[in-house]
HTML snippet that shows the backbone in 3Dmol.js (N, CA, C, O; Angstrom):
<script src="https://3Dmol.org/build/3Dmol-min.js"></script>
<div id="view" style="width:600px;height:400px;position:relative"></div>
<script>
const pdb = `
ATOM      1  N   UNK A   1     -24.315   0.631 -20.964  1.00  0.00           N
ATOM      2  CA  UNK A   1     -23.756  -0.061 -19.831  1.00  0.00           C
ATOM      3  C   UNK A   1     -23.661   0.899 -18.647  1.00  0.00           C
ATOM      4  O   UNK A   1     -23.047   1.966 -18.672  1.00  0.00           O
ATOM      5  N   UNK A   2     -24.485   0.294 -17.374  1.00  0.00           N
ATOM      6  CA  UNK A   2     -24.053   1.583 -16.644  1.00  0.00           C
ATOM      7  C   UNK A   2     -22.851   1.458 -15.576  1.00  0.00           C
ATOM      8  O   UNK A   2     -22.231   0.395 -15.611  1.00  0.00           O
ATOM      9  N   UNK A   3     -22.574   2.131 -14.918  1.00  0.00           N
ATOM     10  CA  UNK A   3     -21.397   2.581 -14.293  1.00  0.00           C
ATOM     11  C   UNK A   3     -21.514   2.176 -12.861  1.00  0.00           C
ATOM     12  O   UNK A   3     -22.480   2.702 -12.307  1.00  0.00           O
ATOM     13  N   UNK A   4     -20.768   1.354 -12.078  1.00  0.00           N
ATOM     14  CA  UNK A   4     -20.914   1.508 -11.167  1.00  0.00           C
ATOM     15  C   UNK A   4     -20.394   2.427  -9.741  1.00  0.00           C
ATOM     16  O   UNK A   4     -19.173   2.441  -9.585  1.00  0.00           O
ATOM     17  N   UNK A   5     -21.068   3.041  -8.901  1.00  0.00           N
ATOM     18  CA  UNK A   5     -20.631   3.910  -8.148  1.00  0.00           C
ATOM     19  C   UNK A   5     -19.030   3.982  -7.334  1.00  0.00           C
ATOM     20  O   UNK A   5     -18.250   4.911  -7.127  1.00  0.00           O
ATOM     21  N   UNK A   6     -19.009   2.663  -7.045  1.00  0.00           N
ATOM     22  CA  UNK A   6     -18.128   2.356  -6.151  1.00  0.00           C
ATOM     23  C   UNK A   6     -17.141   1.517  -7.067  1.00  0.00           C
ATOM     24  O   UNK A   6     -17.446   0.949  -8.116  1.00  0.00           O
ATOM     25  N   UNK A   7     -15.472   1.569  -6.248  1.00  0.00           N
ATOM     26  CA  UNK A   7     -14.787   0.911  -7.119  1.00  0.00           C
ATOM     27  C   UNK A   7     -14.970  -0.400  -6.804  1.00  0.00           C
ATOM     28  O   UNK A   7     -15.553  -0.779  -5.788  1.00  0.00           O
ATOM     29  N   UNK A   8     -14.398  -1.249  -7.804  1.00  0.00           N
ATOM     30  CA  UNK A   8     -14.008  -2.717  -6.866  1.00  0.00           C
ATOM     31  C   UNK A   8     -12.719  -2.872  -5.900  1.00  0.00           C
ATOM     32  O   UNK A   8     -11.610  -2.338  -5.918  1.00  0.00           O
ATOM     33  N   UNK A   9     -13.294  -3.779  -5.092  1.00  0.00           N
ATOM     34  CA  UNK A   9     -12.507  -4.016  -4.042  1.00  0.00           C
ATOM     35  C   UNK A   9     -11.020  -3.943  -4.334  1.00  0.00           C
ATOM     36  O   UNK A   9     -10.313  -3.111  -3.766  1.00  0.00           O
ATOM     37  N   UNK A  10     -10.585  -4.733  -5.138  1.00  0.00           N
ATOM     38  CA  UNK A  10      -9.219  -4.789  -5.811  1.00  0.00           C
ATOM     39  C   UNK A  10      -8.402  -3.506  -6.170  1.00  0.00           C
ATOM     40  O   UNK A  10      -7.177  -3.563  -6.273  1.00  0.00           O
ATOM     41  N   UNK A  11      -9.175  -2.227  -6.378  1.00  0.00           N
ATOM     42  CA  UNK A  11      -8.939  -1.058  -6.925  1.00  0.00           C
ATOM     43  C   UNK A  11      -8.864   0.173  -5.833  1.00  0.00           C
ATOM     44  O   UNK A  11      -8.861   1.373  -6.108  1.00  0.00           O
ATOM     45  N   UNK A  12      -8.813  -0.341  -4.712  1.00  0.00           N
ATOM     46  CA  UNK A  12      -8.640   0.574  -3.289  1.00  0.00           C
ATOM     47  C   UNK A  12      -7.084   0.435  -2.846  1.00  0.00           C
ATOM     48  O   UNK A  12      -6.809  -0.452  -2.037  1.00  0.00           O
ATOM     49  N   UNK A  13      -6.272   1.101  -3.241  1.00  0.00           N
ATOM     50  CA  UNK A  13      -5.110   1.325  -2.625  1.00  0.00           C
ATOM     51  C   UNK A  13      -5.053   2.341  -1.677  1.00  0.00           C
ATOM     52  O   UNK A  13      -5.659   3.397  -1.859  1.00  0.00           O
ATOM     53  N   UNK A  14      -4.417   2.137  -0.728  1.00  0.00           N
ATOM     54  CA  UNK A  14      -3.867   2.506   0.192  1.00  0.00           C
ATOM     55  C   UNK A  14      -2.464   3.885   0.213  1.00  0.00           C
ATOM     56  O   UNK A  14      -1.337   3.632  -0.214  1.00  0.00           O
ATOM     57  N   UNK A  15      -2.780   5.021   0.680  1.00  0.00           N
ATOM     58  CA  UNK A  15      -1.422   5.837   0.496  1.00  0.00           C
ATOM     59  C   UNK A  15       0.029   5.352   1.049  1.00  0.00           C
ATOM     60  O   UNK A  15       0.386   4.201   0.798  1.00  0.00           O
ATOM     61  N   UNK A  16       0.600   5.943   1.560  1.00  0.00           N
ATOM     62  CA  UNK A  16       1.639   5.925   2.353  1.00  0.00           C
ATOM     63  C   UNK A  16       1.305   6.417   3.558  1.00  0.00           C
ATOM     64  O   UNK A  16       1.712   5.730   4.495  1.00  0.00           O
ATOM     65  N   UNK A  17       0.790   7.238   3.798  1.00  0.00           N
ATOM     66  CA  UNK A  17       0.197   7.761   5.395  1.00  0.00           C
ATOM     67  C   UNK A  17      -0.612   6.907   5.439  1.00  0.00           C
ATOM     68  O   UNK A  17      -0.587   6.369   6.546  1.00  0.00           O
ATOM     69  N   UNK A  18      -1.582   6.354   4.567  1.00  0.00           N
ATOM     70  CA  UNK A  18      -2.311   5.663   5.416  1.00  0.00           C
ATOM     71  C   UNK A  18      -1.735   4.039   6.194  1.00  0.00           C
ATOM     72  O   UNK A  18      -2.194   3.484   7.192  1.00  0.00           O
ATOM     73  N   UNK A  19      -0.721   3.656   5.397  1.00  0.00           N
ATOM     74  CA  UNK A  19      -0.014   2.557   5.543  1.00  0.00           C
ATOM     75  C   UNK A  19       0.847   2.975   6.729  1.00  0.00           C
ATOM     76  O   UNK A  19       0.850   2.205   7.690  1.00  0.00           O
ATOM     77  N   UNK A  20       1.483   3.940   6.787  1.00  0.00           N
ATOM     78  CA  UNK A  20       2.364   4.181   8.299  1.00  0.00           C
ATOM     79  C   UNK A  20       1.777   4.718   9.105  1.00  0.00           C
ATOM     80  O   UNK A  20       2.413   4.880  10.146  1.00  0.00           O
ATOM     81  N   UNK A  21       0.486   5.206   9.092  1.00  0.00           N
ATOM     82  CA  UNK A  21      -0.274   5.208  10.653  1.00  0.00           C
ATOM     83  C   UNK A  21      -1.220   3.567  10.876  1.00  0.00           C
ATOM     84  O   UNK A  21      -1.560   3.264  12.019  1.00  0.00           O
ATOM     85  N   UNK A  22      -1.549   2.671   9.750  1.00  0.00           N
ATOM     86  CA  UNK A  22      -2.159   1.581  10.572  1.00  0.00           C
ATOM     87  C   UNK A  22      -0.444   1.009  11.087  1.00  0.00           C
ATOM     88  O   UNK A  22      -0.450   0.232  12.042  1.00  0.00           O
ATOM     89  N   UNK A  23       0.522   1.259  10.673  1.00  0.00           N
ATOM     90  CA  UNK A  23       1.504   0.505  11.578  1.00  0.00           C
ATOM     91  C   UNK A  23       2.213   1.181  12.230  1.00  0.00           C
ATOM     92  O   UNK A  23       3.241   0.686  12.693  1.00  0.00           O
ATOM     93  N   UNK A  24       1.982   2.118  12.395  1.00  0.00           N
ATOM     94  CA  UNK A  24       2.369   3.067  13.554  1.00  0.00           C
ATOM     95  C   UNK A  24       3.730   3.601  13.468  1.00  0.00           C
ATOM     96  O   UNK A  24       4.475   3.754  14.437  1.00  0.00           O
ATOM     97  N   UNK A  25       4.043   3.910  12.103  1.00  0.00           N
ATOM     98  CA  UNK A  25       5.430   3.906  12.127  1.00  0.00           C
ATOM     99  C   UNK A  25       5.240   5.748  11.194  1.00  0.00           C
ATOM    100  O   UNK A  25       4.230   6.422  10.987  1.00  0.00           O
ATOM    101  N   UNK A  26       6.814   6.021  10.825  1.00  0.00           N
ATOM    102  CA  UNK A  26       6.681   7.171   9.761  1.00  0.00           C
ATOM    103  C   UNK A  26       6.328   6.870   8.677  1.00  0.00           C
ATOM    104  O   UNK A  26       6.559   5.703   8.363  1.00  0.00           O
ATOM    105  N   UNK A  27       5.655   7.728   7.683  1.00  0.00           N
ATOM    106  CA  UNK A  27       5.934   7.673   6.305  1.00  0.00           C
ATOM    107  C   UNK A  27       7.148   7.213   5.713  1.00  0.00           C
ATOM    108  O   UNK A  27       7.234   6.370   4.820  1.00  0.00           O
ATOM    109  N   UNK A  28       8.263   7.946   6.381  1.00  0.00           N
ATOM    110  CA  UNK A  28       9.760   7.774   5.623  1.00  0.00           C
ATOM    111  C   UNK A  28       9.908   6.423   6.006  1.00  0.00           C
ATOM    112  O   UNK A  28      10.301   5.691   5.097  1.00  0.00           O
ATOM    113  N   UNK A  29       9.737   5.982   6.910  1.00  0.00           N
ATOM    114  CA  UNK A  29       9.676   3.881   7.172  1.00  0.00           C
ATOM    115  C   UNK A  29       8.757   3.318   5.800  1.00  0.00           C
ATOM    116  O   UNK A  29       9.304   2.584   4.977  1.00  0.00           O
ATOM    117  N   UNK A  30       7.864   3.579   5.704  1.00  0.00           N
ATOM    118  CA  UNK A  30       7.203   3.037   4.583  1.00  0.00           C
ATOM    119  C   UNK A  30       7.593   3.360   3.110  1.00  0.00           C
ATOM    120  O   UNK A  30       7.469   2.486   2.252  1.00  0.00           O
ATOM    121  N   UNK A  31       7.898   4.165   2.911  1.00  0.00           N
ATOM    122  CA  UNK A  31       9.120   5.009   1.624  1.00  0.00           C
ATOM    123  C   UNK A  31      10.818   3.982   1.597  1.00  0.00           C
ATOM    124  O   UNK A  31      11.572   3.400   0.817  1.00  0.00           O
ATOM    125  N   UNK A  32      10.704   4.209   2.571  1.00  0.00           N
ATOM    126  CA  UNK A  32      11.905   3.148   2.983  1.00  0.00           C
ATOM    127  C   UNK A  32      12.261   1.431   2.550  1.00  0.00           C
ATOM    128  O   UNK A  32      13.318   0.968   2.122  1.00  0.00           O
ATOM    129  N   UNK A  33      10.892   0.697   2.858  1.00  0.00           N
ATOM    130  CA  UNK A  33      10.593  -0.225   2.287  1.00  0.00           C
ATOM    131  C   UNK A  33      10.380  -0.433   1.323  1.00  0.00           C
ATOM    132  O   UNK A  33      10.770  -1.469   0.786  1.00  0.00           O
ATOM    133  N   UNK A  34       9.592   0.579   0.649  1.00  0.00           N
ATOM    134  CA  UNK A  34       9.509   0.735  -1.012  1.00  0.00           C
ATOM    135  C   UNK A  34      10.654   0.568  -1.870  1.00  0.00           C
ATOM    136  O   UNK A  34      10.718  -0.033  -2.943  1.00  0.00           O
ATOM    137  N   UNK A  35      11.413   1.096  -1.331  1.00  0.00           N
ATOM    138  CA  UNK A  35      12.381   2.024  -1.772  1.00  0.00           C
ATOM    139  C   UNK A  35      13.438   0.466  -2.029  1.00  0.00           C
ATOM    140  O   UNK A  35      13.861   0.311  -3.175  1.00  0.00           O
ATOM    141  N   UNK A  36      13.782  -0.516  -1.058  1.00  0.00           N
ATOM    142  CA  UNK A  36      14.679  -1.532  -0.732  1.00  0.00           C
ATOM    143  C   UNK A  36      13.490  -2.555  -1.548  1.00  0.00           C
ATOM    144  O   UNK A  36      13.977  -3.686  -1.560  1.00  0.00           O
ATOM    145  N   UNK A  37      12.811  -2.560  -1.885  1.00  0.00           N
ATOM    146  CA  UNK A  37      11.568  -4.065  -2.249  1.00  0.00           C
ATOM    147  C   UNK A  37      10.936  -4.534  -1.457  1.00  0.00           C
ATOM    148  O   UNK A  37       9.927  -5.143  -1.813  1.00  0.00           O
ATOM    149  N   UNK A  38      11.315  -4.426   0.106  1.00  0.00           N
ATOM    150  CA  UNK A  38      10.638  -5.077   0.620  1.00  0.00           C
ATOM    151  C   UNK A  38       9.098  -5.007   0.937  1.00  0.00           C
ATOM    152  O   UNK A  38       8.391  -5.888   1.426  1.00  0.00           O
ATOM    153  N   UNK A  39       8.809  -3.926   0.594  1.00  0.00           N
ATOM    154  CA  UNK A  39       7.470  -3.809   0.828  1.00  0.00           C
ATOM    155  C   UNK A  39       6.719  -3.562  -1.250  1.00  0.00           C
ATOM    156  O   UNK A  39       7.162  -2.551  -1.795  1.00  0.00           O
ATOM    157  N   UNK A  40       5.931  -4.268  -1.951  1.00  0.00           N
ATOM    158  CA  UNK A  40       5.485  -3.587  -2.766  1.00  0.00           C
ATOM    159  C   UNK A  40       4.873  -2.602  -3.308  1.00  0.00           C
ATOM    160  O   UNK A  40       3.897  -2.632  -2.559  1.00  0.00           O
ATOM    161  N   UNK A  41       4.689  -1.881  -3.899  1.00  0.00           N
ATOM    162  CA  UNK A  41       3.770  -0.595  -3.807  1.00  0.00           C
ATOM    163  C   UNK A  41       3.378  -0.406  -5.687  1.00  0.00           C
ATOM    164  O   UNK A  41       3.725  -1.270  -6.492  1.00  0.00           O
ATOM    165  N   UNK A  42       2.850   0.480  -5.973  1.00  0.00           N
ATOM    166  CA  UNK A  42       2.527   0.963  -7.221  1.00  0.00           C
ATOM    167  C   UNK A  42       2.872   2.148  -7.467  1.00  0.00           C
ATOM    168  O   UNK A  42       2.761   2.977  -6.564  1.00  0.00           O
ATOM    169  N   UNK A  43       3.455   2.596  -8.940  1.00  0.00           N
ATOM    170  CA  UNK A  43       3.698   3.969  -9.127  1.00  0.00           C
ATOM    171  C   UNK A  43       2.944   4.537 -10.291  1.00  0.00           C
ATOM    172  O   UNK A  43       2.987   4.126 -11.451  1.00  0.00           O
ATOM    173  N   UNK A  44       2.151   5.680  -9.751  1.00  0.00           N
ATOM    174  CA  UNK A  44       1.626   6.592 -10.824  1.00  0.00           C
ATOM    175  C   UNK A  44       1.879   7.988 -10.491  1.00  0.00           C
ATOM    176  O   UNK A  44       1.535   8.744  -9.582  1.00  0.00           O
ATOM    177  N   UNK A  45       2.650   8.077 -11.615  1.00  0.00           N
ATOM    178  CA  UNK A  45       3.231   9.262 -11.813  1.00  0.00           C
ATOM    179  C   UNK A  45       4.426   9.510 -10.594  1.00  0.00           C
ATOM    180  O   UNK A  45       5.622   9.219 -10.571  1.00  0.00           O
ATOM    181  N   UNK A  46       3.371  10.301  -9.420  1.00  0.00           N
ATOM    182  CA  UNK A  46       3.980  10.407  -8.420  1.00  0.00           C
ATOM    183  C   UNK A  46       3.844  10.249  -7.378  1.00  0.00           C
ATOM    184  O   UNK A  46       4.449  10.567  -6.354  1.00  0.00           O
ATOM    185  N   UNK A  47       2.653   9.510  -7.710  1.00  0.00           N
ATOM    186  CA  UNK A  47       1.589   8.993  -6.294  1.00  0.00           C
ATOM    187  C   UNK A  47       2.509   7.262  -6.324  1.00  0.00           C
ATOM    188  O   UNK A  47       3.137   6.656  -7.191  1.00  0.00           O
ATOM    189  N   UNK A  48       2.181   7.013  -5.043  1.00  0.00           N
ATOM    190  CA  UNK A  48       2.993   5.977  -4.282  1.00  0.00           C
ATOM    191  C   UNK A  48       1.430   4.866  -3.930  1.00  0.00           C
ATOM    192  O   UNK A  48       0.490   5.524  -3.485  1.00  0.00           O
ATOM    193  N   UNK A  49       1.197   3.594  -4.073  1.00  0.00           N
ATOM    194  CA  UNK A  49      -0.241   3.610  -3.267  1.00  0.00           C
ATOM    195  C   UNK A  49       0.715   1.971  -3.399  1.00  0.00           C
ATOM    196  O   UNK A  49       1.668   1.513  -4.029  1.00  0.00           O
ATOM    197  N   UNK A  50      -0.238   1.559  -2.400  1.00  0.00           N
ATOM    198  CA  UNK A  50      -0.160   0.267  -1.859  1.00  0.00           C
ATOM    199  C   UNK A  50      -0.905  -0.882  -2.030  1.00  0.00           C
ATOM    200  O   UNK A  50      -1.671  -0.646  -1.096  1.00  0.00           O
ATOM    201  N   UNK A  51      -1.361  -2.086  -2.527  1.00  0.00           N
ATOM    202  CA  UNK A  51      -2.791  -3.058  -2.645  1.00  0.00           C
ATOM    203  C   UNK A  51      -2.673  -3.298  -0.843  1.00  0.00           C
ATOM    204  O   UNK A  51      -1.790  -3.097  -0.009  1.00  0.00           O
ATOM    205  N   UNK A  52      -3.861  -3.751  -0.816  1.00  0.00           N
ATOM    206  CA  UNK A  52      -4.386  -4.244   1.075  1.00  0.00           C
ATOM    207  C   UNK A  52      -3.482  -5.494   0.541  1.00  0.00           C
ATOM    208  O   UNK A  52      -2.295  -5.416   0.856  1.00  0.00           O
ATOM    209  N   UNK A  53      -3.765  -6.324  -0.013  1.00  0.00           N
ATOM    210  CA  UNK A  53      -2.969  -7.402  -0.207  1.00  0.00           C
ATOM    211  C   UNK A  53      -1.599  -7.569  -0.506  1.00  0.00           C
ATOM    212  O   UNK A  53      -1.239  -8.650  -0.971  1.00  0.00           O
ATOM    213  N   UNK A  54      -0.604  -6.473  -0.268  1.00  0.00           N
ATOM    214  CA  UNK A  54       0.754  -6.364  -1.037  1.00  0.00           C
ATOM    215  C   UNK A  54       1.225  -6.252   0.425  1.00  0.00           C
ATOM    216  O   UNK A  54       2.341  -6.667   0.736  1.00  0.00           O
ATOM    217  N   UNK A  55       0.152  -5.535   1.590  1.00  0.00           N
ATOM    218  CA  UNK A  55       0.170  -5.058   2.399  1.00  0.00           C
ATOM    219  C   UNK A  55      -0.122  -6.357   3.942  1.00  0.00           C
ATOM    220  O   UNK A  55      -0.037  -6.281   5.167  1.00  0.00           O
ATOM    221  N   UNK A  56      -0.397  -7.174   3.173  1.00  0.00           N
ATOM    222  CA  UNK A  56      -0.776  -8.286   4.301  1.00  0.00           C
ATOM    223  C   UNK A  56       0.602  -9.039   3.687  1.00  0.00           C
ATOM    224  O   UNK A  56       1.445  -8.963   4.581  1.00  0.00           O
ATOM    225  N   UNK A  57       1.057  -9.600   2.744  1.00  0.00           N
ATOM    226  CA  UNK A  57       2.165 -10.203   2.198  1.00  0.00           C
ATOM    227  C   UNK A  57       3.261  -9.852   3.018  1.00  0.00           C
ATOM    228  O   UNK A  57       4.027 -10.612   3.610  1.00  0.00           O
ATOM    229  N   UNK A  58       3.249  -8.179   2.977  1.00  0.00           N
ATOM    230  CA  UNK A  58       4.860  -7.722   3.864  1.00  0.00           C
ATOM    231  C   UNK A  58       4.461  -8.069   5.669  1.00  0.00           C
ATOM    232  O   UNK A  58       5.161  -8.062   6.681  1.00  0.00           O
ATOM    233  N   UNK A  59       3.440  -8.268   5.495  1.00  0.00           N
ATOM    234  CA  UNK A  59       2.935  -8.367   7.218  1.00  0.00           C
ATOM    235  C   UNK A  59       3.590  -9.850   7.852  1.00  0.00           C
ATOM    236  O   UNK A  59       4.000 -10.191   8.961  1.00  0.00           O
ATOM    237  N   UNK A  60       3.484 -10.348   6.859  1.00  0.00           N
ATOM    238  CA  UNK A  60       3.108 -11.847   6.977  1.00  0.00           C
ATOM    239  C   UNK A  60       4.973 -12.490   6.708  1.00  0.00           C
ATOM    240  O   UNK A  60       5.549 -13.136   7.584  1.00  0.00           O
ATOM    241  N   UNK A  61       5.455 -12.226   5.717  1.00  0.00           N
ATOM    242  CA  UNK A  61       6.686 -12.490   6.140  1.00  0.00           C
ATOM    243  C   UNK A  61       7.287 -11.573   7.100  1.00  0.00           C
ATOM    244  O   UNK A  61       8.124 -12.200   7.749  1.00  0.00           O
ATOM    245  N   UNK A  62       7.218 -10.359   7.465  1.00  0.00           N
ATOM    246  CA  UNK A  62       7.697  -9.926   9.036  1.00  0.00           C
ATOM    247  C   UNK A  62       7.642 -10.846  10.259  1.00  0.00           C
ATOM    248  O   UNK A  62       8.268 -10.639  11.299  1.00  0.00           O
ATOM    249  N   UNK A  63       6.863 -11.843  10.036  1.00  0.00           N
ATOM    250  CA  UNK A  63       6.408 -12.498  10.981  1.00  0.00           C
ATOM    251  C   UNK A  63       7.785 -13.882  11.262  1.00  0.00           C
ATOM    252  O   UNK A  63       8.048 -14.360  12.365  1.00  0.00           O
ATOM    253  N   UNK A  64       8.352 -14.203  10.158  1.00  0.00           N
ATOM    254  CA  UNK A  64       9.158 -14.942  10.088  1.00  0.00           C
ATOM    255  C   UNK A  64      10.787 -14.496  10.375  1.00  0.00           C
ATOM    256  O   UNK A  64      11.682 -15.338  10.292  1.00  0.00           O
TER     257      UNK A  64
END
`;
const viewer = $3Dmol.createViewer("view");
viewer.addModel(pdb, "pdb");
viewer.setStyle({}, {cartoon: {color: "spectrum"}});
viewer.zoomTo();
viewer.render();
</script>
């Protein structure tokens, strides 16, 4: 079976820097949210990462 190069789409998370510079805010804002639920995130180990889609969810009720 061979391997493919690239991940799937679904499997691209997002850091924390990268999440508080597309919104222009600090890291510690995005840690912050984590931190309260409001924003979802994933934990491994000690890495923090985000889905694009966990990431449009918190967008999207901000809006309300």
């Amino acid at each position: 079976m061979k391997r493919s190069a690239s991940l799937p789409k679904c499997a691209r998370m997002l850091t924390v820097e990268v999440v508080a510079e597309h919104l222009d805010v600090s890291p510690k804002s995005v840690r912050r949210w984590v931190a309260n639920g409001a924003l979802v995130a994933h934990r491994m180990g000690r890495l923090v990462r985000v889905s694009p889609d966990d990431l449009r969810s918190f967008l999207n009720k901000q809006r309300t």
